[in-house]
VOGU-3710 file (C-alpha; in Angstrom, 3 decimals, decimal comma):
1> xxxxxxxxxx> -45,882/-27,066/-2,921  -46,652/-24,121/-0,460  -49,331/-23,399/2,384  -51,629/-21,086/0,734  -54,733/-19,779/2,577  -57,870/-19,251/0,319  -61,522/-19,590/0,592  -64,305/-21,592/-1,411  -67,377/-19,955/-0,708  -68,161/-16,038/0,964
11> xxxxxxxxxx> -68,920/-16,207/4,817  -67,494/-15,697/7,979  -63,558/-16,401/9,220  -64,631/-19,878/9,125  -64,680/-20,399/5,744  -60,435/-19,254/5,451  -58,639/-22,497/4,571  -54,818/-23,370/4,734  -54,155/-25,465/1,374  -51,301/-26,784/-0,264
21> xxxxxxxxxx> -51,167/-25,424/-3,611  -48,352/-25,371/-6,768  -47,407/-21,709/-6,777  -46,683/-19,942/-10,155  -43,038/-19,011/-11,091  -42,866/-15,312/-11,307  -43,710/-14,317/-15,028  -42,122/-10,842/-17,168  -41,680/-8,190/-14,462  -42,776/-10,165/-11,831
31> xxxxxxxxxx> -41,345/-11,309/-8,526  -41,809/-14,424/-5,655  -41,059/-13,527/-2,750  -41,457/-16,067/0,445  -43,530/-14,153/3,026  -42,090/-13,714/6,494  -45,328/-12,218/7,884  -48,935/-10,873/6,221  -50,917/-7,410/7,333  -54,347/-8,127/7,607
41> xxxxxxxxxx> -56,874/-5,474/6,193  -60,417/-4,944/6,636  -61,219/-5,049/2,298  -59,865/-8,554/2,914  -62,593/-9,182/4,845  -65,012/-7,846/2,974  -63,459/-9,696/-0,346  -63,873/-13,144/1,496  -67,565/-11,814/2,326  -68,346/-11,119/-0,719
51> xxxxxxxxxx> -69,270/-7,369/-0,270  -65,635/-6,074/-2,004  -65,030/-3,901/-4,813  -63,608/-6,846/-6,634  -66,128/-10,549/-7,487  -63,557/-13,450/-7,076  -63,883/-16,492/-8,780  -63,843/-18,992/-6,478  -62,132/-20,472/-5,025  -59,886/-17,056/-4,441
61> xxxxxxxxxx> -56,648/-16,085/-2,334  -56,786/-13,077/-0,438  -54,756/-10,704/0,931  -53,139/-7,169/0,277  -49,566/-6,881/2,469  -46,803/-9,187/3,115  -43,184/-8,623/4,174  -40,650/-11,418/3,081  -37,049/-12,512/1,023  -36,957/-12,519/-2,993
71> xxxxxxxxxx> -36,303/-15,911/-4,131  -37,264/-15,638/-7,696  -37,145/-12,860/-10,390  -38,569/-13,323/-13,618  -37,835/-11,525/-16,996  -37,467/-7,840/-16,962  -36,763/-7,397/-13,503  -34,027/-4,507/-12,669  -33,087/-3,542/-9,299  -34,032/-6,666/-7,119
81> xxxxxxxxxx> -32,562/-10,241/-6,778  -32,573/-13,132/-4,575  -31,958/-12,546/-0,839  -33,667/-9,403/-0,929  -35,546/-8,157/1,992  -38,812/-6,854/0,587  -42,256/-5,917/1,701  -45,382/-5,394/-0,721  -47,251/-2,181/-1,333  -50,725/-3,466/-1,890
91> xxxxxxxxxx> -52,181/-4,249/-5,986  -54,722/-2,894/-7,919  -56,199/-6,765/-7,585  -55,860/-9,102/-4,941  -57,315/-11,837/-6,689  -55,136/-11,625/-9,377  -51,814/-11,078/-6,605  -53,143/-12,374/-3,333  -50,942/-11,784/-0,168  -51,395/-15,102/1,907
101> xxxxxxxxxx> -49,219/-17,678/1,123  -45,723/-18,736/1,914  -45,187/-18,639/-1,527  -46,130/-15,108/-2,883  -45,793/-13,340/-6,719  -46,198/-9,728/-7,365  -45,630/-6,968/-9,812  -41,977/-5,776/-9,164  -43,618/-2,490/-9,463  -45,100/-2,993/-6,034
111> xxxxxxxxxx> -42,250/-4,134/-4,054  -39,913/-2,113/-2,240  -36,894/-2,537/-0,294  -37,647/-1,764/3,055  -35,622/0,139/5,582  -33,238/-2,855/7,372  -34,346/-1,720/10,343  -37,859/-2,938/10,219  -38,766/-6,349/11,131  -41,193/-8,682/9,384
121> xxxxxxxxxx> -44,066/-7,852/11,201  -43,212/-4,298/11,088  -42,183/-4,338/7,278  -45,900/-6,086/6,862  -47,651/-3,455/8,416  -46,766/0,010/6,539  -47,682/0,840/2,907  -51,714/0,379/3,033  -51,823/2,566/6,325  -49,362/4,858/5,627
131> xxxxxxxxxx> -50,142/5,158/1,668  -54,219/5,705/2,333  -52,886/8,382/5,025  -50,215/10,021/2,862  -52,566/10,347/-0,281  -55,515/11,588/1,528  -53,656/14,444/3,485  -50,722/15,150/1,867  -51,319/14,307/-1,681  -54,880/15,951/-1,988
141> xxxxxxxxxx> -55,283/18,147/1,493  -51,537/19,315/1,542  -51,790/18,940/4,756  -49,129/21,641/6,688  -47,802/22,990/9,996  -50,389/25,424/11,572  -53,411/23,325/10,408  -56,192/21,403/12,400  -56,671/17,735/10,819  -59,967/15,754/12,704
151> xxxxxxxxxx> -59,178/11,976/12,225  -61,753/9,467/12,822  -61,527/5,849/13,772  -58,285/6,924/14,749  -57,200/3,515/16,446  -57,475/1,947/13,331  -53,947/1,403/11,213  -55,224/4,049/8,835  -56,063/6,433/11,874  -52,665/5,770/13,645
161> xxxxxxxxxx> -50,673/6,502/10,417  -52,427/9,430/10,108  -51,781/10,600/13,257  -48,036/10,214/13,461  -48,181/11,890/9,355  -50,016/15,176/10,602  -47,152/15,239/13,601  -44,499/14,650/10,946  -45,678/17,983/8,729  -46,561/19,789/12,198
171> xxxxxxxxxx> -50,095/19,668/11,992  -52,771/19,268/15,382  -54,223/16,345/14,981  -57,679/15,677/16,615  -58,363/11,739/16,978  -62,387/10,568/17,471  -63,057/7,598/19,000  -65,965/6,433/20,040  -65,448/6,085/23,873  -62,569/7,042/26,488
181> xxxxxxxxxx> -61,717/3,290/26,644  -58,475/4,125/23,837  -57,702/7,771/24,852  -54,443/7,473/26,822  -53,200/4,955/23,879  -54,400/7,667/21,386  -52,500/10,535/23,539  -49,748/8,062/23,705  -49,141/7,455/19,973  -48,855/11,112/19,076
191> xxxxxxxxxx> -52,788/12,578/19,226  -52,541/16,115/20,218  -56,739/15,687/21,208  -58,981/12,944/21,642  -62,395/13,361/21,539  -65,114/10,488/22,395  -67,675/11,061/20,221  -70,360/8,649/22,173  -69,488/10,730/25,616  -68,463/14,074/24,161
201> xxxxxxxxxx> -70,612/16,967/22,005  -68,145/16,712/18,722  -69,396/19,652/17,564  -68,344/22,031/20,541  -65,736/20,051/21,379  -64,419/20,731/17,752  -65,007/24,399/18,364  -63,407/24,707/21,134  -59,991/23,270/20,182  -60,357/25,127/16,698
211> xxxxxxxxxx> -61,013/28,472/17,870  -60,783/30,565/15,721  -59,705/29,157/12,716  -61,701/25,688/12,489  -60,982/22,277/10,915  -59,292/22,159/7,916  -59,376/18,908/6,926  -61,366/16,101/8,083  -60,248/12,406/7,275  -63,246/9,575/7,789
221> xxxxxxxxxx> -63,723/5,904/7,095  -67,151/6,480/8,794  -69,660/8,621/7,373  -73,425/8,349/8,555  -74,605/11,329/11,027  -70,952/12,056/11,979  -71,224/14,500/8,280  -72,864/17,224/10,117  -70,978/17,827/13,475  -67,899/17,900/11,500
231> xxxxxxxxxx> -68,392/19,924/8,848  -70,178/22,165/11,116  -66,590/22,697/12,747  -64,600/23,068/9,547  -62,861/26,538/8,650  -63,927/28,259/5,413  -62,949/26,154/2,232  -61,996/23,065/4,545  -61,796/19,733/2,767  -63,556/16,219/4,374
241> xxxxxxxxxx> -62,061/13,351/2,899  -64,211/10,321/2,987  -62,555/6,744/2,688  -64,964/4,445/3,627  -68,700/4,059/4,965  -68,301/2,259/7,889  -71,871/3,670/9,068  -74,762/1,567/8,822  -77,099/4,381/8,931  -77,426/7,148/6,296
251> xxxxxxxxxx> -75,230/10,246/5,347  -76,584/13,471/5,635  -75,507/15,919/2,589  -74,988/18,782/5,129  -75,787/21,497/1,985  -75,872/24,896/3,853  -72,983/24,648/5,734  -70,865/23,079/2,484  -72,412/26,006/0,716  -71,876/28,688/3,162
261> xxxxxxxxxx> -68,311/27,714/4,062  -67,638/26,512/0,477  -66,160/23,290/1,554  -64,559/20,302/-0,608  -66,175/16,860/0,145  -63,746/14,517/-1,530  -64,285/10,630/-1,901  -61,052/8,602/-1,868  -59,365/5,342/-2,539  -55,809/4,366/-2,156
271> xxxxxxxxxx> -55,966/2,842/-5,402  -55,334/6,381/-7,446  -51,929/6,805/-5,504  -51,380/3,269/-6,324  -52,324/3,148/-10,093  -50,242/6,569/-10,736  -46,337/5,794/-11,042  -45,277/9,213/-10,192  -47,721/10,035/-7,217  -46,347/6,928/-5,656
281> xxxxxxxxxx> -42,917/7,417/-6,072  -43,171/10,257/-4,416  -45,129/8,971/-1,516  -43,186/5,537/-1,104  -40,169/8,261/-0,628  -42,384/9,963/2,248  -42,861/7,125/4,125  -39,361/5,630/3,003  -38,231/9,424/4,976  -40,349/8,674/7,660
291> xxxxxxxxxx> -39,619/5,311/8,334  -35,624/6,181/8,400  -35,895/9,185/10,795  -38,467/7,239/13,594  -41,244/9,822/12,843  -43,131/6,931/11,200  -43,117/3,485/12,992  -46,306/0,759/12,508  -48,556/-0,047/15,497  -49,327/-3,399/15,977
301> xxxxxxxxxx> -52,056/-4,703/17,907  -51,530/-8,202/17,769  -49,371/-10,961/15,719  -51,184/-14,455/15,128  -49,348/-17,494/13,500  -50,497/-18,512/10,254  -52,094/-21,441/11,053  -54,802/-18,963/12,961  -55,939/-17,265/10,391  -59,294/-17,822/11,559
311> xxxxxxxxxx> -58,786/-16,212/14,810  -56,930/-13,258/13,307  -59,977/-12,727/11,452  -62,436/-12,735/14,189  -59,961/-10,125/15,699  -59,974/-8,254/12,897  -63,779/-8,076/12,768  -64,151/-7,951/16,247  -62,886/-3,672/15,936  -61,469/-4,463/19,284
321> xxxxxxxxx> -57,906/-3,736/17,689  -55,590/-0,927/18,527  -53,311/-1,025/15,245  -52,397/-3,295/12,811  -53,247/-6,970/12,977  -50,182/-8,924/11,575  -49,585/-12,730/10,621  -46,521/-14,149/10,792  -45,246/-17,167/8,710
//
């Protein structure tokens, strides 16, 4: 038997529950790994509220990052035995290969051999941030040296990752938040600007850091009114890459200025650098660079034991967090 954490019914942190379970040997090109420590992600929140991508049957595990040792490998395997020290790029499904448990199967397809340098909590906070980062602006935006990159909700994992990705290629990264209260950590972890968008005009404030080229690619989790003051500061043929809708309010199709600066409004998911074997490859080799050289290194806001899951997820939706939220088993 293993501690598993699961949940019974959608709702609030409350309804997490730590349960003793059988877990499943690995089956053909599968792996179980025992999980040193879990990354916590806001789609796991939104799974266990019932407002995900993906309808669970319940009751459902949960979870999409884990760092831990091999101790099973089942048919098929190449490349990985027991002992290894491994840490999990997230599924397609995390119903079908949930992340929280001591106990833990996956794909072997999505497990990689991390850098010996990285501890469990670090090893359980990299490949969602720094994959959704990587396949936004370097897979699709090419992001380069010379180029202006806005990043919003930029204390988030996602926005962090981002941040230390445009100073890896040598682009000026611009990190929105929405007050002052996170700008010195912001400077500190790499942000070449930091604008706060409830205290600042974004618009002009854009402008004036751009001048005269503009933004050339904006990455947001956000939409909502936040559209129009930054494509209003993009450069000719910029591209605004949306990965989320954090707004509660509506999004303004700003249609003159896409049409008059001919700019790309992309919508994007992690999932098609996930679910394509050689676009992954060549980003887990990226970050794999990164990770090596120091350029790339996880920020973590807080670690919580696993028996706290409960808190960890008021944390998490408490957007109070600077970094990654970790669990550690």
């Amino acid at each position: 038997m293993a501690r598993t954490i699961r949940f019974h019914e959608h709702g609030g942190p409350e309804v997490l529950r730590i349960e003793d379970i059988d877990p499943r040997r690995p089956g053909e090109g599968e792996v179980r790994i025992r999980a040193k420590a879990l990354g916590l992600n806001r789609a796991e929140a939104l799974l266990r509220q019932g407002t995900y991508i993906e309808t669970p049957t319940l009751p459902s595990g949960l979870g999409l990052e884990a760092a831990g040792v091999i101790e099973d490998v089942g048919r098929g395997v190449d490349g990985f035995r027991p002992g290894d020290a491994v840490s999990i790029i997230p599924p397609i499904s995390m119903v079908r290969w949930p992340a929280y448990g001591e106990l833990i199967t996956f794909p072997a397809e999505f497990v990689v051999k991390h850098p010996p340098s990285l501890s469990w909590v670090s090893a359980a906070a990299v490949w969602m941030p720094y994959l959704t980062a990587y396949g936004a602006l370097i897979d699709i935006a090419g992001l380069s040296s010379g180029d202006f990159v806005v990043v919003t909700a930029a204390s988030s994992s996602v926005g962090l990752a981002a941040i230390q990705i445009a100073n890896m290629v040598g682009a000026t990264s611009i990190a929105v938040t929405r007050t002052s209260a996170k700008k010195q950590a912001l400077l500190d972890a790499g942000a070449s600007h930091v604008i706060a968008s409830a205290e600042e005009d974004l618009e002009m404030r854009l402008k004036e850091i751009t001048r005269p080229q503009g933004v050339r690619v904006v990455f947001d989790p956000i939409g909502g009114p936040i559209f129009e003051p930054l494509t209003a500061a993009m450069s000719r043929g910029g591209i605004l890459i949306e990965y989320g809708g954090l707004s509660s309010e509506p999004t303004p199709f700003p249609l003159f200025t896409v049409l008059s600066k001919s700019l790309i409004l992309r919508g994007y998911l992690v999932h098609e650098i996930i679910g394509d074997p050689r676009r992954l490859e060549t980003a887990k080799t990226f970050i794999l660079e990164g990770l090596q050289s120091g350029a790339l290194e996880p920020i973590i806001a807080r670690i919580f034991p696993f028996e706290r899951i409960v808190e960890a997820h008021q944390f998490l939706e408490s957007n109070e967090q600077f970094g990654k939220i970790v669990v550690t088993i």
